[in-house]
C-alpha positions in Angstrom: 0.0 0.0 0.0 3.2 2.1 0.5 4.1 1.7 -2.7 0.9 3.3 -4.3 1.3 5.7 -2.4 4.7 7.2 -3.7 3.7 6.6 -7.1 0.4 8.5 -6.6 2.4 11.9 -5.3 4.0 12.0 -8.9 0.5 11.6 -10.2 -1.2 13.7 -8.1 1.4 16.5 -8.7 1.2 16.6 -12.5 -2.0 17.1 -12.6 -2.1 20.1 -10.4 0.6 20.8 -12.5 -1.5 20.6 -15.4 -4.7 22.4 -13.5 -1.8 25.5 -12.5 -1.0 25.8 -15.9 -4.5 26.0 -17.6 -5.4 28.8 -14.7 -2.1 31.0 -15.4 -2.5 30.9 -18.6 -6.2 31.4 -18.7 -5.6 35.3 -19.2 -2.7 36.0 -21.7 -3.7 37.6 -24.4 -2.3 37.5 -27.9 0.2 39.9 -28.9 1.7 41.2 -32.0 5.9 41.2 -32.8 5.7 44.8 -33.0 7.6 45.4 -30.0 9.9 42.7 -30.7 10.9 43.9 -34.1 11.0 47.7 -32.7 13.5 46.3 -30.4 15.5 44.2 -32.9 15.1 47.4 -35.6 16.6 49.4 -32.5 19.5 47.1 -31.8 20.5 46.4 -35.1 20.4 50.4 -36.0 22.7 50.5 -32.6 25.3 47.4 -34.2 25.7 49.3 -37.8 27.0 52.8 -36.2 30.4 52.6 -37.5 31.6 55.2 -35.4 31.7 53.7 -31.9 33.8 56.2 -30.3 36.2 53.2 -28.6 39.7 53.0 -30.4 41.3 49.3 -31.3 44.5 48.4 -30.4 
């Protein structure tokens, strides 16, 4: 009876697992890449300066 025990916890755990994860993400909503391409646009235009003001040795 022991035995069924510890393999229930594992069961028992995944599903509230499960459950937790259906409630969190009950409420996200869908959004665009717009402001992860404004970001990328922003970084890129930050990469291509060629004048970085450091000096190579």
């Amino acid at each position: 009876m022991a035995a069924l025990a510890w393999l229930l916890i594992p069961l028992v755990a995944a599903i509230a697992a499960g459950l937790w994860g259906g409630w969190a993400n009950r409420t996200r909503r869908v959004r665009g890449d717009g402001p992860e391409l404004d970001g990328y646009a922003r970084f890129r235009a930050a990469m291509e300066k060629t004048d970085s003001g450091a000096r190579g040795a």
